[in-house]
C-alpha positions in Angstrom: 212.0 46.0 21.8 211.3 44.5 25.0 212.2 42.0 27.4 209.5 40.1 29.5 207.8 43.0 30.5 206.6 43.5 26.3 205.1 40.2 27.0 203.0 41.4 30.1 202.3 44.6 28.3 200.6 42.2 25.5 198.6 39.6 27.6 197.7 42.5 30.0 196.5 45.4 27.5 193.2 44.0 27.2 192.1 43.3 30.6 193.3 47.0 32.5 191.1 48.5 34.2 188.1 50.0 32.8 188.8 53.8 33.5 188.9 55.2 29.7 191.0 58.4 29.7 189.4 61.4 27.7 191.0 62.5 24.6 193.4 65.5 24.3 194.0 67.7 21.7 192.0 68.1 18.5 192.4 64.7 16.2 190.5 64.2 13.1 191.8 67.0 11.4 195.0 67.9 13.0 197.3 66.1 10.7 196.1 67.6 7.6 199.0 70.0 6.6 203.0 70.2 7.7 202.6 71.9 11.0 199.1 71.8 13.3 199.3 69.0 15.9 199.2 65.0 15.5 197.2 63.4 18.4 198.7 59.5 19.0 196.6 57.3 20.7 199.1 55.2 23.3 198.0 52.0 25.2 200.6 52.0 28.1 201.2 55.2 29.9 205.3 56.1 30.5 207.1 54.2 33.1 209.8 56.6 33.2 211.1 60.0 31.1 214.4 59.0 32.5 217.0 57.7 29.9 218.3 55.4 32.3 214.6 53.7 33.4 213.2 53.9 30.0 211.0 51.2 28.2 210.9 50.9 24.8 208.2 49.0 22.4 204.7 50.6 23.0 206.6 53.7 25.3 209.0 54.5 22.2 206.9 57.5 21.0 207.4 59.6 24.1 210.8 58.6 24.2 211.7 59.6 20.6 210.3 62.6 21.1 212.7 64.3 23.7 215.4 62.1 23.3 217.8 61.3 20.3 219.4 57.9 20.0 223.1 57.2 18.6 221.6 55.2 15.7 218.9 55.0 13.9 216.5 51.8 12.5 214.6 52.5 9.5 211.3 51.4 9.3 212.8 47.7 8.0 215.4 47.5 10.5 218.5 48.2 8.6 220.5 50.8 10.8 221.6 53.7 9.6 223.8 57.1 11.3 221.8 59.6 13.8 223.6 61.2 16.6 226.8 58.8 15.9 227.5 59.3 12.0 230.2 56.2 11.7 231.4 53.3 13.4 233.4 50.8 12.8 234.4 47.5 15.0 238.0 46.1 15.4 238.6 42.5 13.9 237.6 40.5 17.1 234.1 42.8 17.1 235.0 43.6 20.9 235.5 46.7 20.6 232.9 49.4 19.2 234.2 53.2 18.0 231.3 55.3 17.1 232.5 58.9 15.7 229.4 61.8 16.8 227.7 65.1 15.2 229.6 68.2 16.6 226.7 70.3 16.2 224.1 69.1 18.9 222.5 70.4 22.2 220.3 69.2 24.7 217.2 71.4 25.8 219.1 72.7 28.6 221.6 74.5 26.3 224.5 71.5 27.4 226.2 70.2 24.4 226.3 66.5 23.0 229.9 65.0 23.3 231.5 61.9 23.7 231.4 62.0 27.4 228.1 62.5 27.5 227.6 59.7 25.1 230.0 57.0 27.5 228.1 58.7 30.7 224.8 57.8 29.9 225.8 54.2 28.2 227.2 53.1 31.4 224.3 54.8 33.3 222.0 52.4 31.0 223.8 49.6 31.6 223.8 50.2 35.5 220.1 51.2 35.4 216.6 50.4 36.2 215.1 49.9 32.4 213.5 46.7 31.9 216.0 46.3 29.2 219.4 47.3 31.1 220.5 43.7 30.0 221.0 45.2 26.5 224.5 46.5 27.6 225.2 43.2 29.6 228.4 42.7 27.3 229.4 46.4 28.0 232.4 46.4 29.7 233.3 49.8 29.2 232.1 53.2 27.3 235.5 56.4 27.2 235.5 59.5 25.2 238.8 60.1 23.0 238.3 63.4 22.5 234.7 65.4 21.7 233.4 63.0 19.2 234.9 59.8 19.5 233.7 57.3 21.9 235.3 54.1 22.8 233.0 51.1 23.8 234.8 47.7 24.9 233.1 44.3 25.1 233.2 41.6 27.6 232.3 39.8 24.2 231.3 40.3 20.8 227.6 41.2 20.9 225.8 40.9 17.6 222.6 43.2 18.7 224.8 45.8 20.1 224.0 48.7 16.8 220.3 47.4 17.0 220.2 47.9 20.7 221.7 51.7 20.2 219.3 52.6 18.0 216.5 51.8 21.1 216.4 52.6 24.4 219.7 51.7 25.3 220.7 54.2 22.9 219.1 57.4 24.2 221.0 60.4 25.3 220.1 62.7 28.2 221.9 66.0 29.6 224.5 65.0 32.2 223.4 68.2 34.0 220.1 66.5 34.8 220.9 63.1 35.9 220.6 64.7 39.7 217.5 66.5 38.9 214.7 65.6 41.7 212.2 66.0 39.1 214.2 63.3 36.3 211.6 60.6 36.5 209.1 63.3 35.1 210.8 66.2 33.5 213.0 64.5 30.1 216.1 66.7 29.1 217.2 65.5 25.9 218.0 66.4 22.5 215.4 65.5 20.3 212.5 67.0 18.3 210.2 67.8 20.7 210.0 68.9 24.7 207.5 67.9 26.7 205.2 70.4 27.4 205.4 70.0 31.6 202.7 72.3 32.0 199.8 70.7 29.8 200.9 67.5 30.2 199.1 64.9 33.0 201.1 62.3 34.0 199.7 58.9 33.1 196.6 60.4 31.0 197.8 62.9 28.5 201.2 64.1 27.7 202.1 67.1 24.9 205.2 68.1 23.8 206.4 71.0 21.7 208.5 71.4 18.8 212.2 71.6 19.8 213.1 74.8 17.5 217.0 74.1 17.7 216.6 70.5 16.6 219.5 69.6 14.8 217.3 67.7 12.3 214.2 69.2 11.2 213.5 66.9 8.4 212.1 64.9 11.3 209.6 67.1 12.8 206.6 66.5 10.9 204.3 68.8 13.5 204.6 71.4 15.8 202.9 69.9 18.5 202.4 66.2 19.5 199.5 65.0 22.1 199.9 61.6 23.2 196.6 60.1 25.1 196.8 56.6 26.8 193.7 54.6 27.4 193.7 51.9 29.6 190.8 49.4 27.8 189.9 48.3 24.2 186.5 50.5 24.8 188.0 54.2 25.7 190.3 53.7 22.8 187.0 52.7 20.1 185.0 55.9 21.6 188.4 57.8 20.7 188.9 56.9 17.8 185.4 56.7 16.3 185.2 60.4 17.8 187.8 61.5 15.8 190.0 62.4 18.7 192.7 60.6 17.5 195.1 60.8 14.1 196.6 57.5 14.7 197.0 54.8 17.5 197.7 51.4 18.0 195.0 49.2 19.1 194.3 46.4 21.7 191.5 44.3 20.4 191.6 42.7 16.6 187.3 42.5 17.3 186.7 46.2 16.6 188.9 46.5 13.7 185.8 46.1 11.3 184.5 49.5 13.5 187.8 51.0 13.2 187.6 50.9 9.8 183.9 51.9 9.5 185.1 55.4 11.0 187.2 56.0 8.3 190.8 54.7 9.4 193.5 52.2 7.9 194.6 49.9 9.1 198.4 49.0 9.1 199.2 45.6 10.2 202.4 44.1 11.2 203.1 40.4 13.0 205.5 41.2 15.7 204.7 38.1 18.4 204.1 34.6 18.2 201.7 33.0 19.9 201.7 29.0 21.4 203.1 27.0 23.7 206.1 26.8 25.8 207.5 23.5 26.2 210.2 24.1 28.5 210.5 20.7 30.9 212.8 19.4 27.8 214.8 17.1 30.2 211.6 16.0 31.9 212.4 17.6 35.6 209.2 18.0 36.7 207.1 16.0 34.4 208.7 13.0 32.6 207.0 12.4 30.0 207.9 16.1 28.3 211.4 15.1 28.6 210.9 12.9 25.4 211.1 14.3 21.7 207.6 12.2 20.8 205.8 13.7 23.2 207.0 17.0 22.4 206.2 16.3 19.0 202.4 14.9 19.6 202.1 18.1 21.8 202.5 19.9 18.4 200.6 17.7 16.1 197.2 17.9 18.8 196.3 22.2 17.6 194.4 23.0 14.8 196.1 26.4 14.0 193.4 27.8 12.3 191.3 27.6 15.0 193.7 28.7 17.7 193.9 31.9 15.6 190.6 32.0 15.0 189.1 32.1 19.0 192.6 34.4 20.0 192.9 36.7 17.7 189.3 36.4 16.1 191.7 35.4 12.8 193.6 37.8 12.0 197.3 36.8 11.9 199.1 33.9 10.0 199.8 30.2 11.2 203.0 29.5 12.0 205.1 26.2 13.4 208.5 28.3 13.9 209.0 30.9 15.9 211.7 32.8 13.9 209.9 36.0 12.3 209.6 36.3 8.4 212.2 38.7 8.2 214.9 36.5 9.4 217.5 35.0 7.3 216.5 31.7 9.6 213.3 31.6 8.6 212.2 28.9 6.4 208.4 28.3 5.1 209.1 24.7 4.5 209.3 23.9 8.4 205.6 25.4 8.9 204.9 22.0 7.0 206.3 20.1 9.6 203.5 19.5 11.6 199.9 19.3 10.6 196.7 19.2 12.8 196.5 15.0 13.4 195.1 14.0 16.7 195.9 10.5 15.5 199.6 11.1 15.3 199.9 12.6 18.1 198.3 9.6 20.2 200.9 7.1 18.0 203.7 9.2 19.2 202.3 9.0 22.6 202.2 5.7 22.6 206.1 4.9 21.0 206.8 7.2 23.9 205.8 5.0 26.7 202.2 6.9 27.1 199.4 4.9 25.2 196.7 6.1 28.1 198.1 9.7 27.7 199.5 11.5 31.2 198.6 14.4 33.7 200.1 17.8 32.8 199.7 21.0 35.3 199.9 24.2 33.6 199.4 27.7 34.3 196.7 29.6 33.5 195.8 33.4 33.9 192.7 35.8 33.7 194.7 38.1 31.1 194.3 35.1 28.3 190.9 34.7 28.8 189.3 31.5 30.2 187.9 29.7 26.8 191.1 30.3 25.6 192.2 28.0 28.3 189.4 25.7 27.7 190.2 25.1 24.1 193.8 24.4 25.3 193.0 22.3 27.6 190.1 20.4 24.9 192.3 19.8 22.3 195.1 18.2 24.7 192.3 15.8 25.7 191.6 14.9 22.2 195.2 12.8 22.2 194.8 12.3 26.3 196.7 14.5 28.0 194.8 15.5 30.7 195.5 19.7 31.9 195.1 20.5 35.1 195.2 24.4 35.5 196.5 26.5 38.1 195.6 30.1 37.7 197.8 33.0 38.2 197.9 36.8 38.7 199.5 37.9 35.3 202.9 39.2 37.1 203.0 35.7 39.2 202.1 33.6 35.8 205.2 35.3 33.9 207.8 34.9 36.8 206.3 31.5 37.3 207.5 30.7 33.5 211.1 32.1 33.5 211.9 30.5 36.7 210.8 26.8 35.4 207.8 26.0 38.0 205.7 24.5 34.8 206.5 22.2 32.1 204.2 23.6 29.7 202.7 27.0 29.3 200.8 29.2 27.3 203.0 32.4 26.0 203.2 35.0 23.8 207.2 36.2 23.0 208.3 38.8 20.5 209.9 38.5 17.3 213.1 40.3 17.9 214.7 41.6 14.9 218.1 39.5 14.8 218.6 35.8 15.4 221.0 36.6 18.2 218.5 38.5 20.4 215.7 35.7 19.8 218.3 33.1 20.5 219.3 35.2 24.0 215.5 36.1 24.7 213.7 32.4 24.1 216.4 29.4 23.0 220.0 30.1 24.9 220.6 28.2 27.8 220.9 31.6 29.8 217.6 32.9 28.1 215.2 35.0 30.0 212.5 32.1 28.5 214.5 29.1 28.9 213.3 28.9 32.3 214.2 25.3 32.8 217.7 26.3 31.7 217.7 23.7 28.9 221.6 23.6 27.9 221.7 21.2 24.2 225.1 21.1 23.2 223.9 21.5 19.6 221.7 24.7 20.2 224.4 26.1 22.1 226.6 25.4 19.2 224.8 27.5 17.1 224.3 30.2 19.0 228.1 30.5 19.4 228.2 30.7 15.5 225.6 33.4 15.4 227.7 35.5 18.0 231.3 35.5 16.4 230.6 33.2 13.1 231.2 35.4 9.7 227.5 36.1 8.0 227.4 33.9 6.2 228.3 30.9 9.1 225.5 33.0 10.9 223.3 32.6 8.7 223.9 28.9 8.2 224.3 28.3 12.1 220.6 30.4 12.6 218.9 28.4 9.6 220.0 24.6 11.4 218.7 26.5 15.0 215.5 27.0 13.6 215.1 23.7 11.7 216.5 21.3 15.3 214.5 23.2 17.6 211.2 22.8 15.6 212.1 18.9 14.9 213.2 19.1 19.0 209.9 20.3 19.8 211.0 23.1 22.4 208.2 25.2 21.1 204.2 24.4 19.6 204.2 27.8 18.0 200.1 28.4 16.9 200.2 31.8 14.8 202.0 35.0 14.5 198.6 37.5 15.5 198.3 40.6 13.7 199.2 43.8 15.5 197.1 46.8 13.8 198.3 50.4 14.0 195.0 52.6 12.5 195.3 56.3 10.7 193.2 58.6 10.1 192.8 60.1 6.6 195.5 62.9 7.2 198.0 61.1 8.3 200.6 58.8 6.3 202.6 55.8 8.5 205.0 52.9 8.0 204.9 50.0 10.4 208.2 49.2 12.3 209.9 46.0 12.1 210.9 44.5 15.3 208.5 47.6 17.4 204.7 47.4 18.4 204.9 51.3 17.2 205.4 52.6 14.5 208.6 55.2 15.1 207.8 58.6 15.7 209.3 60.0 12.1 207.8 57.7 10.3 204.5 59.3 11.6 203.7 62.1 9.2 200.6 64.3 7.6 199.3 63.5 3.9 201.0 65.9 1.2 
């Protein structure tokens, strides 16, 4: 997935600029038999076609389609072989030996070793994605021999095979990392190459089947067209036109006419949605510094209705902000806190606050203003009294990782292991712990989760979840549904852990 920059690319996608980007290719029918072209419908154009700059999440389709990664996540997450066909850790899990196909070449005719494994790892690592962090722990990546390649940990990393089956996983040709042209021009080894020639950069890019693909059970078309459109309204007139076989969307309020023009929809709960209560040793504001408080901040929302005006309903209520697929996940804890205006002003008051306090948060254009106002309605209901400061949507996210607000209005991913939601959200290094909160008990946790046997993990993640909801570090609202349409030729299967679907799971109706 993504770091912070998935989170701008979700409170952003609706307010772009409203330039709609015409439709390639020829949609409605295209995915009808094996062969023909499918016609994707992408909401973000491509940062970069260079393996070491790319993004992942809503840019993965592009990148799976020229480049191969060493593993593989099926569509539930469980990791399976790809480019690397084993692997196996030593006891200490610092050390990573992943054994490679023989039998693979990039589009430039170079072949797929072990040094060009190691090469582009530590050109990852060293690199300008947004996710570069990924390979933090990687000390090292060496070849043994052709198809054996060493990597070597600063320290165990329990994400690390997730993380290879992403960006941080992709494999370019060595011979092109000099290329003037490698921002633009992919060399990879994977099913498709782009089409340089029809393609146009950050409006419509096409690629062509690969025909020495080393895996043809994963080319499901001969040609690919992927279209971005910048607003919620180009993307409708696409897809109610028919020029389009499948896209993700950007507004849950034209679903109902998404539907009416013959698609499914495919729905999948990647993000949670809520509040941020970061100032847990009360630094800037006191009063957030104590557990009640943070607890009355949770009892004051009516969750229904926070879902209802954000994501005009559709999504599920949640008080935790572990995902359903994680062995930390518990139902029970979204009991913990009901909608009760009247406890919250009791807590308040055992807190010290009978008269409620002032609280400045941040607000930004790319949440919409009444969503604002209802925040800032229902924190006045137990009187707390919001002051906003609005922000440019870059200035509002640096604004939260680098603790200049107490409280603030988010919306983080659901990353598909406890350890990368504990390093992305809870750790005391986290990229949204801005205040740096450091709780001896969390981080005891979190240490289990990184070298603890499974089944400590899984004990360790369970108490994480349970102490930071009763610890009020979070006032988690709803998990909003993310809705990936298709057309009535083409088959799909939602990604766990990904905003898109991945590109093989992408196929025409038999």
């Amino acid at each position: 997935m993504f770091h912070w920059k998935k989170a701008v690319v979700i409170v952003t996608a609706a307010v772009l600029a409203l330039t709609g980007c015409s439709a390639g290719g020829s949609g409605g029918s295209a995915g009808s038999s094996s062969g023909g072209t499918l016609t994707l419908g992408l909401i973000t154009p491509v940062s970069s076609f260079s393996a070491q700059g790319a993004n992942w999440a809503n840019q993965s389709p592009p990148m799976q389609a020229v480049y191969d990664s060493l593993l593989k996540a099926e569509a539930d997450g469980t990791i399976v072989a790809n480019l690397a066909t084993d692997w196996s850790y030593n006891a200490d899990n610092t050390v990573l030996d992943l054994t490679l196909r023989s039998d693979v070449k990039f589009s430039d005719g170079t072949p797929f070793n072990a040094d060009a494994a190691a090469q582009n790892l530590i050109r990852f690592r060293d690199g300008t994605s947004p996710n570069a962090s990924f390979l933090v722990n990687l000390k090292d990546a060496k070849a043994i021999d052709d198809t054996h390649v060493e990597l070597t940990l600063k320290a165990p990393d329990p994400a690390l095979l997730t993380y290879l089956t992403q960006n941080a996983g992709l494999q370019e040709s060595p011979a092109a990392f000099t290329n003037a042209d490698v921002e633009t021009v992919p060399v990879g080894s994977g099913p498709y190459t782009l089409n340089v020639g029809e393609t146009v950069v950050g409006n419509t890019y096409v690629f062509d089947k690969n025909p020495n693909y080393w895996n043809p059970s994963d080319q499901h078309y001969d040609k690919v067209v992927m279209n971005y459109y910048a607003d919620s309204t180009s993307l409708l007139n696409a897809i109610q036109g028919g020029q389009v076989n499948a896209s993700t969307t950007i507004d849950n309020t034209t679903l109902s006419q998404i539907e009416a023009a013959g698609y499914t929809l495919s729905p999948i709960e990647n993000n949670w949605w809520g509040l941020i209560i970061g100032d847990r040793a009360g630094t800037l504001n006191p009063a957030i510094g104590n557990v009640k408080v943070r607890q009355a901040l949770n009892y004051a929302f009516d969750r229904d209705a926070m879902l209802k005006a954000f994501a005009d309903g559709h999504g599920t209520t949640t008080e935790q902000i572990f995902p359903t697929t994680s062995p930390s996940y518990d139902e029970a804890l979204n009991k913990t806190y009901s909608y009760d205006p009247a406890k919250a002003k009791q807590l308040l008051a055992e807190a010290g606050y009978p008269n409620g306090f002032d609280l400045t948060m941040p607000s930004s254009a790319a949440f919409g203003a009444s969503n604002f106002a209802l925040v800032q309605q229902q924190l006045a209901d137990i009187g707390i009294r919001v002051t906003f400061e609005d922000l440019q949507v870059n200035d509002y996210i640096t604004a939260l990782v680098s603790g200049k607000y107490p409280v603030a209005l988010m919306a983080l991913q659901l990353d598909p292991t406890d350890w990368q939601l504990a390093q992305f959200s809870i750790d005391k290094n986290a990229t949204f712990n801005g205040f740096h909160t450091d709780d001896p008990t969390v981080q005891g946790y979190i240490a289990t989760l990184q070298t603890g046997s499974q089944a400590d993990a899984e004990t360790a993640g369970k108490a994480l979840n349970e102490y930071i909801v009763e610890q009020g570090w979070f006032a988690p609202w709803f998990r909003p549904e993310l809705n990936f349409v298709s057309d009535a030729n083409t088959d799909l299967t939602v990604q766990v852990g990904n905003s898109y679907p991945y590109l093989w799971n992408i196929k025409p109706k038999s």
